[in-house]
C-alpha positions as a Markdown table, in Angstrom:
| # | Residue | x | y | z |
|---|---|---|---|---|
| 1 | Unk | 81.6 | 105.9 | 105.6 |
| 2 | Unk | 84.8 | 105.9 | 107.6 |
| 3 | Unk | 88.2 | 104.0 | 105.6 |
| 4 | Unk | 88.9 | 100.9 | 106.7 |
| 5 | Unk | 92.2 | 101.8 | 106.6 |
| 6 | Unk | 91.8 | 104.7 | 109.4 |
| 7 | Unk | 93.5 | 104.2 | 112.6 |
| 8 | Unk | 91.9 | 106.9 | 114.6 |
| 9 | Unk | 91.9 | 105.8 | 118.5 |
| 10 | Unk | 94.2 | 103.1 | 118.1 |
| 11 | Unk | 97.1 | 103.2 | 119.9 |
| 12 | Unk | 100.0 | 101.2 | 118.5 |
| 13 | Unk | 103.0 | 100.2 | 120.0 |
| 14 | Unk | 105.7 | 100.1 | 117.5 |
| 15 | Unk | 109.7 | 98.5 | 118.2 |
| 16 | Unk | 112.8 | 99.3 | 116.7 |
| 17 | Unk | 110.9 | 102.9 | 116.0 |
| 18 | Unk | 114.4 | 104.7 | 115.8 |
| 19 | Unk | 115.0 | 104.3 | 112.6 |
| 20 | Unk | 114.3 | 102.0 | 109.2 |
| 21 | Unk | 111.0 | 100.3 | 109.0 |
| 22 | Unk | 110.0 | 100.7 | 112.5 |
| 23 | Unk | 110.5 | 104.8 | 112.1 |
| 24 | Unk | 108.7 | 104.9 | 108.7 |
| 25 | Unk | 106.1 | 102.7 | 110.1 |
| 26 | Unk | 105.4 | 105.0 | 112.9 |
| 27 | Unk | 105.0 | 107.9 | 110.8 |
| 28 | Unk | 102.7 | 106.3 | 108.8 |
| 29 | Unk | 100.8 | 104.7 | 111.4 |
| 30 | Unk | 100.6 | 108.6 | 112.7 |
| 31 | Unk | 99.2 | 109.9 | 109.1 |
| 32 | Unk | 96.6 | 106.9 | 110.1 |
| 33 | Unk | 95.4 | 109.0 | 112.8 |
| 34 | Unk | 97.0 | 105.9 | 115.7 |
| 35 | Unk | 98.3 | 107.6 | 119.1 |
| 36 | Unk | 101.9 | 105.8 | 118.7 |
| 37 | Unk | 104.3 | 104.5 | 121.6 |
| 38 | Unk | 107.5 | 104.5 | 120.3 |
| 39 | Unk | 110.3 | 102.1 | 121.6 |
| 40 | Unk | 114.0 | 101.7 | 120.8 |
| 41 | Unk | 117.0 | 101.2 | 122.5 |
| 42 | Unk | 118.3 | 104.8 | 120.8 |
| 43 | Unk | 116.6 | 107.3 | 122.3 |
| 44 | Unk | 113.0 | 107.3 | 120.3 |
| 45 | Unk | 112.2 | 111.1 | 122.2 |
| 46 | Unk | 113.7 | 112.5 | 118.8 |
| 47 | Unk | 110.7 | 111.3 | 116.2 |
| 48 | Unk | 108.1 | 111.5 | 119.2 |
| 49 | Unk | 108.8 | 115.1 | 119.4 |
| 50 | Unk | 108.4 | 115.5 | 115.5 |
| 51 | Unk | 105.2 | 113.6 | 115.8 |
| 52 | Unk | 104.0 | 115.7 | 118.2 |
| 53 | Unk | 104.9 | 119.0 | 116.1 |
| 54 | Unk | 102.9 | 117.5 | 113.7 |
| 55 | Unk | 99.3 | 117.1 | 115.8 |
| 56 | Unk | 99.9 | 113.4 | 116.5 |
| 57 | Unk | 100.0 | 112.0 | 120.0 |
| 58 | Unk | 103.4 | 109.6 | 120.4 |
| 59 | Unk | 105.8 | 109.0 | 123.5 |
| 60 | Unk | 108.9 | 107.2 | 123.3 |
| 61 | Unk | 110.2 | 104.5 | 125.4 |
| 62 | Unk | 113.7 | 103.4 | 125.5 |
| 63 | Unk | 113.8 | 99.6 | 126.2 |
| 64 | Unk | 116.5 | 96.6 | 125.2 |
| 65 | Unk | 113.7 | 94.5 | 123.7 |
| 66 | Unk | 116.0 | 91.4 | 124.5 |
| 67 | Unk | 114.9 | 91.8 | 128.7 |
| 68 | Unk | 112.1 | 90.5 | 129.6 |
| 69 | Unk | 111.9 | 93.3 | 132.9 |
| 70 | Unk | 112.7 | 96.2 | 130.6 |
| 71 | Unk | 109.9 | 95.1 | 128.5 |
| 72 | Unk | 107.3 | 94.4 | 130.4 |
| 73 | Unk | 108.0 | 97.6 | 132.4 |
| 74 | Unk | 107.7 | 99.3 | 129.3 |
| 75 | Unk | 104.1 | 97.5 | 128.4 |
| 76 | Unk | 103.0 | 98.4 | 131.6 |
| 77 | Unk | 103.9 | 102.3 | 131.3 |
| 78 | Unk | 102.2 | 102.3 | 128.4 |
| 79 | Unk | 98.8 | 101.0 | 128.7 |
| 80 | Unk | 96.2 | 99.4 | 126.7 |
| 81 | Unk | 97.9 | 98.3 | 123.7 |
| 82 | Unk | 95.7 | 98.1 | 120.4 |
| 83 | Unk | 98.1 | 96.9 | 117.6 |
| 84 | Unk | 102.1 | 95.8 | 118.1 |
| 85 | Unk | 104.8 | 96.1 | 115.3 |
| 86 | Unk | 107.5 | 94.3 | 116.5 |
| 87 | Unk | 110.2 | 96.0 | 114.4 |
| 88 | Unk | 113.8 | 96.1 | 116.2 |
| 89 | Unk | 116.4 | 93.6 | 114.5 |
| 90 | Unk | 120.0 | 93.1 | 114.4 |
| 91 | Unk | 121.9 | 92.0 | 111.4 |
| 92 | Unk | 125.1 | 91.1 | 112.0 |
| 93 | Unk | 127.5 | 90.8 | 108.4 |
| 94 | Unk | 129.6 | 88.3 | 110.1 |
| 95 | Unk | 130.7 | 84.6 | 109.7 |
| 96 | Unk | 130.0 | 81.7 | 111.1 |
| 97 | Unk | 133.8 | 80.8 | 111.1 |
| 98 | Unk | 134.2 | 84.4 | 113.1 |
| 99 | Unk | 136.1 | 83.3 | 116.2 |
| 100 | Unk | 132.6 | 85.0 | 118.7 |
| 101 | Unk | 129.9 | 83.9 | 116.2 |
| 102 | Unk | 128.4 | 81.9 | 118.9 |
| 103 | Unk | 128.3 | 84.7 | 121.3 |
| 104 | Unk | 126.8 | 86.8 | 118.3 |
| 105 | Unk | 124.5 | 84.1 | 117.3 |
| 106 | Unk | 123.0 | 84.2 | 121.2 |
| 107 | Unk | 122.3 | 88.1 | 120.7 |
| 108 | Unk | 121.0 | 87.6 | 117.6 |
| 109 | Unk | 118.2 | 85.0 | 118.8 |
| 110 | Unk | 117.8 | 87.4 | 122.3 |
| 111 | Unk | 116.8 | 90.8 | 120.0 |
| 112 | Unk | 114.9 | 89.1 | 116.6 |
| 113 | Unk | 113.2 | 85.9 | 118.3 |
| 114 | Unk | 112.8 | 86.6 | 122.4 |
| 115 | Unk | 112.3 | 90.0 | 121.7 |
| 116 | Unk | 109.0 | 89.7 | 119.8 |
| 117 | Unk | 108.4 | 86.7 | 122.1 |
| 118 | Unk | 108.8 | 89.2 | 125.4 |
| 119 | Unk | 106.3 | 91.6 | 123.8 |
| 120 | Unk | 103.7 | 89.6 | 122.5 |
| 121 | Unk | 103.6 | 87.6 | 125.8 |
| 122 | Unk | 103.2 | 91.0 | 127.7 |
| 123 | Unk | 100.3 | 92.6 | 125.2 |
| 124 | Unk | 98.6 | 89.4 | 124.9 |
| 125 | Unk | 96.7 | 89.3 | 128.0 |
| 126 | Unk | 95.4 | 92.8 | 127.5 |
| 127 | Unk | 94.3 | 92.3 | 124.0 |
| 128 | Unk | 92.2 | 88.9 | 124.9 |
| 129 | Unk | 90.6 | 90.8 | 127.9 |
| 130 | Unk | 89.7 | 93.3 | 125.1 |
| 131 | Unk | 88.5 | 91.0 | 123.0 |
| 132 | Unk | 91.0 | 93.0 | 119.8 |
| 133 | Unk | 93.9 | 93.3 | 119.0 |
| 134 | Unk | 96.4 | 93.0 | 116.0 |
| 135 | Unk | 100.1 | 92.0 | 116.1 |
| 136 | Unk | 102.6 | 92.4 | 113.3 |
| 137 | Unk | 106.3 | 90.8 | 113.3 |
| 138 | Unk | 108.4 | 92.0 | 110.8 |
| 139 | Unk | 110.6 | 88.8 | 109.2 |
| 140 | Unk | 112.3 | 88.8 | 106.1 |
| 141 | Unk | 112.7 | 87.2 | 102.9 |
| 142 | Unk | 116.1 | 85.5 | 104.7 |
| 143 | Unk | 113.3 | 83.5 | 106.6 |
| 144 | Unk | 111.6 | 82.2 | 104.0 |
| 145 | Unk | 114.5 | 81.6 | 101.6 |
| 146 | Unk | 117.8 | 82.0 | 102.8 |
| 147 | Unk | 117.9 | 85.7 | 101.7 |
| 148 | Unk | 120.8 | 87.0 | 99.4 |
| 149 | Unk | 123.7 | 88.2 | 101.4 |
| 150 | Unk | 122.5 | 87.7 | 105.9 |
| 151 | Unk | 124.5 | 85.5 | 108.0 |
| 152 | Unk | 122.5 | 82.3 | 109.3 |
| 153 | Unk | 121.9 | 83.4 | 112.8 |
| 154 | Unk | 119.5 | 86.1 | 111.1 |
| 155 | Unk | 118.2 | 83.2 | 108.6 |
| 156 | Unk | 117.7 | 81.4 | 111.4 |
| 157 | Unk | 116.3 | 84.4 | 113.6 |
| 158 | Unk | 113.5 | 85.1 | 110.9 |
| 159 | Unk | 112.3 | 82.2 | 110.3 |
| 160 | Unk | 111.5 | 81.3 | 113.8 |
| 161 | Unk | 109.7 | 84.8 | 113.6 |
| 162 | Unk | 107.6 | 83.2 | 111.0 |
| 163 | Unk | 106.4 | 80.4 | 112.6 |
| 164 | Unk | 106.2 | 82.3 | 115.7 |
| 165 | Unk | 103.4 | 84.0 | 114.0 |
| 166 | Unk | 101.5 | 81.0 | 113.2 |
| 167 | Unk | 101.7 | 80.1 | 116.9 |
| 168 | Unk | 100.3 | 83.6 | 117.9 |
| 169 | Unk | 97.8 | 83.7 | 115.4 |
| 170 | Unk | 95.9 | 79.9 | 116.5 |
| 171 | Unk | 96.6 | 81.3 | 120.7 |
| 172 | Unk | 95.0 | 84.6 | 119.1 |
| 173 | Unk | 92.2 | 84.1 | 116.9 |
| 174 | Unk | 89.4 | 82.4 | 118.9 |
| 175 | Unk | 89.7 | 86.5 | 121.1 |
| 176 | Unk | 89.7 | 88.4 | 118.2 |
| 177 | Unk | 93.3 | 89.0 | 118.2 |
| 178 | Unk | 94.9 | 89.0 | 115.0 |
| 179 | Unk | 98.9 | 87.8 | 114.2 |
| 180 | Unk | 100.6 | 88.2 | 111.1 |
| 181 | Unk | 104.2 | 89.1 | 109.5 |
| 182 | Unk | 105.8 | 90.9 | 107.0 |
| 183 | Unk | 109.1 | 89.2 | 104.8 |
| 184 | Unk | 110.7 | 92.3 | 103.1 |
| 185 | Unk | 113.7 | 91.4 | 101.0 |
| 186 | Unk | 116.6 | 94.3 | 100.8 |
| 187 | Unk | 115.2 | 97.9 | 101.8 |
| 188 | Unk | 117.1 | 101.2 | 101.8 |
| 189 | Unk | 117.9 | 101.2 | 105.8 |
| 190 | Unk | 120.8 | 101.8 | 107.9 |
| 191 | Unk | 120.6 | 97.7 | 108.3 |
| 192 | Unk | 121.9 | 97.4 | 104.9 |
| 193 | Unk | 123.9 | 100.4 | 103.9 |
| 194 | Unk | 127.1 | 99.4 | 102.7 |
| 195 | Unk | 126.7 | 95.7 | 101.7 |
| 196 | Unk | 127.0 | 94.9 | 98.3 |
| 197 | Unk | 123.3 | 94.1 | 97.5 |
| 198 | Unk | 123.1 | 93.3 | 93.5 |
| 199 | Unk | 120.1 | 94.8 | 92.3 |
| 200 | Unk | 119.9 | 92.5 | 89.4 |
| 201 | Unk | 119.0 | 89.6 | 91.6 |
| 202 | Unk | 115.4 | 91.2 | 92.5 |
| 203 | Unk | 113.6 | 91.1 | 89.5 |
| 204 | Unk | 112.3 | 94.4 | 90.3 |
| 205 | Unk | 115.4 | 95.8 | 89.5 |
| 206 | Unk | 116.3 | 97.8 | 92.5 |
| 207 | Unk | 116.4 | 97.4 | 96.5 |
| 208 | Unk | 112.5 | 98.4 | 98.1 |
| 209 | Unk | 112.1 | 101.7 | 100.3 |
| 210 | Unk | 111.6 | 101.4 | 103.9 |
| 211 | Unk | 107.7 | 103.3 | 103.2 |
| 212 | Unk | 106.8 | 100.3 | 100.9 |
| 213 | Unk | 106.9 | 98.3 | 104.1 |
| 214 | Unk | 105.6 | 100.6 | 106.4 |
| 215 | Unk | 101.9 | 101.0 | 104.4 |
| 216 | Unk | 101.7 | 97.5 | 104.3 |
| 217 | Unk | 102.4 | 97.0 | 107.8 |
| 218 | Unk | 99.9 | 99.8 | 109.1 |
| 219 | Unk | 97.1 | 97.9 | 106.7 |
| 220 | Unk | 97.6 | 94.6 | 108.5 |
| 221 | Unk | 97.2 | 97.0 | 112.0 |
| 222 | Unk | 93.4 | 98.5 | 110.3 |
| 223 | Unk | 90.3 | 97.2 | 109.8 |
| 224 | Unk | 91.0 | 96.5 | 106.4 |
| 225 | Unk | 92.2 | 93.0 | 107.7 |
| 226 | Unk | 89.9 | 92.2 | 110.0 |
| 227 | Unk | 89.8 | 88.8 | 108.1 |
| 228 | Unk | 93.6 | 87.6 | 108.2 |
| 229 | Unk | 95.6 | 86.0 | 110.2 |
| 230 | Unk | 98.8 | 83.8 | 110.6 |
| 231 | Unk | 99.8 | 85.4 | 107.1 |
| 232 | Unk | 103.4 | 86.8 | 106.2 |
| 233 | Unk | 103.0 | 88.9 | 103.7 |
| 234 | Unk | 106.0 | 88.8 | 101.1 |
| 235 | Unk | 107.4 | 92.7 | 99.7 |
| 236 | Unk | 110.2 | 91.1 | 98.5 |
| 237 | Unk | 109.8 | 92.9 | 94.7 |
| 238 | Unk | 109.4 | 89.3 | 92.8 |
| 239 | Unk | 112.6 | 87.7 | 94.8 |
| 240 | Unk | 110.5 | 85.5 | 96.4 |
| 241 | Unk | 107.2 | 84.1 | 94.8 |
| 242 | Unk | 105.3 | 81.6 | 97.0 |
């Protein structure tokens, strides 16, 4: 009996694959047996070249996820797409008093809420004409309860993400296309390094790892669960408790 957790022959487009959880994802994804299309606005070549070395089957794309052209020019290039991770987020350590919050505010929305929006609207289609398909947005604990240190453009950023994945999952469901999100609290990225994140405050004692995102990310692309949608799954290590 094959795993339900096997991704062989599914190709899965995964943003924000340069680094963090959207890198870590990928490589999982890839250990999964998925062929993986890698998009960034860094140069993504870098880890699809390492994928490669290692038997997989990846190409990057380099995209800013916040155009709508760039992005459906990348969905086009890429084919049939069979699960979306929609990783790539900014977050911004600034003030709301900052003298060019607004402006910040307006890129913040453009890359964590229209970017998802631009790709889901573009792999949609395909996936209903398929009949299949999975979507993942990656939120954050900030969504769901103001987080512990973010700026409220990114509170505000993640949870429209959230709801956005109710909305998917109900335009979704009835074709067998699946929607659901992931709220990690504080993980060891680049996103974070630097900020004064107190570890006492998660009562797991310590800030997650980007891998204990990624696994549960590539489940919600596998079979495995076939049977949820319009979930976001909290790895928050106990901060949040719904």
């Amino acid at each position: 009996m094959q795993s339900a957790f096997d991704l062989t022959g599914q190709r899965v487009l995964i943003t924000g694959a340069a680094g963090g959880i959207g890198e870590c994802t990928a490589r999982v994804c890839s250990a999964l047996g998925a062929e993986l299309l890698l998009v960034d606005q860094r140069p993504s070549e870098r880890l699809a070249d390492a994928l490669r070395g290692e038997g997989a089957t990846a190409t990057g794309f380099t995209c800013d996820v916040a155009e709508r052209a760039e992005v459906e020019a990348v969905v086009a290039a890429a084919g049939p797409v069979d699960a979306l991770v929609l990783a790539a987020a900014i977050c911004p350590w600034d003030d709301w008093e900052d003298p060019d919050w607004d402006a910040m505010f307006d890129r913040v929305m453009a890359i964590n809420v229209h970017g998802p929006i631009h790709f889901a609207r573009a792999c949609l289609p395909g996936m209903i004409a398929r009949k299949r398909g999975r979507m993942v947005l990656v939120g954050s604990v900030a969504g769901r309860m103001g987080g512990l240190l973010a700026s409220s453009h990114y509170v505000a950023s993640k949870g429209a993400l959230h709801a956005l994945v109710r909305w998917l999952a109900k335009r979704g469901a009835p074709h067998g296309v699946l929607a659901n999100g992931i709220a990690p609290a504080a993980i060891e990225t680049e996103m974070i390094r630097g900020q004064p994140v107190d570890p006492a405050a998660i009562p797991l004692g310590r800030k997650g790892r980007a891998e204990e995102v990624a696994w549960p990310i590539a489940f919600l692309c596998s079979a495995a669960a076939g049977y949820i949608t319009g979930t976001v799954l909290d790895v928050n290590g106990g901060l949040y408790v719904n």
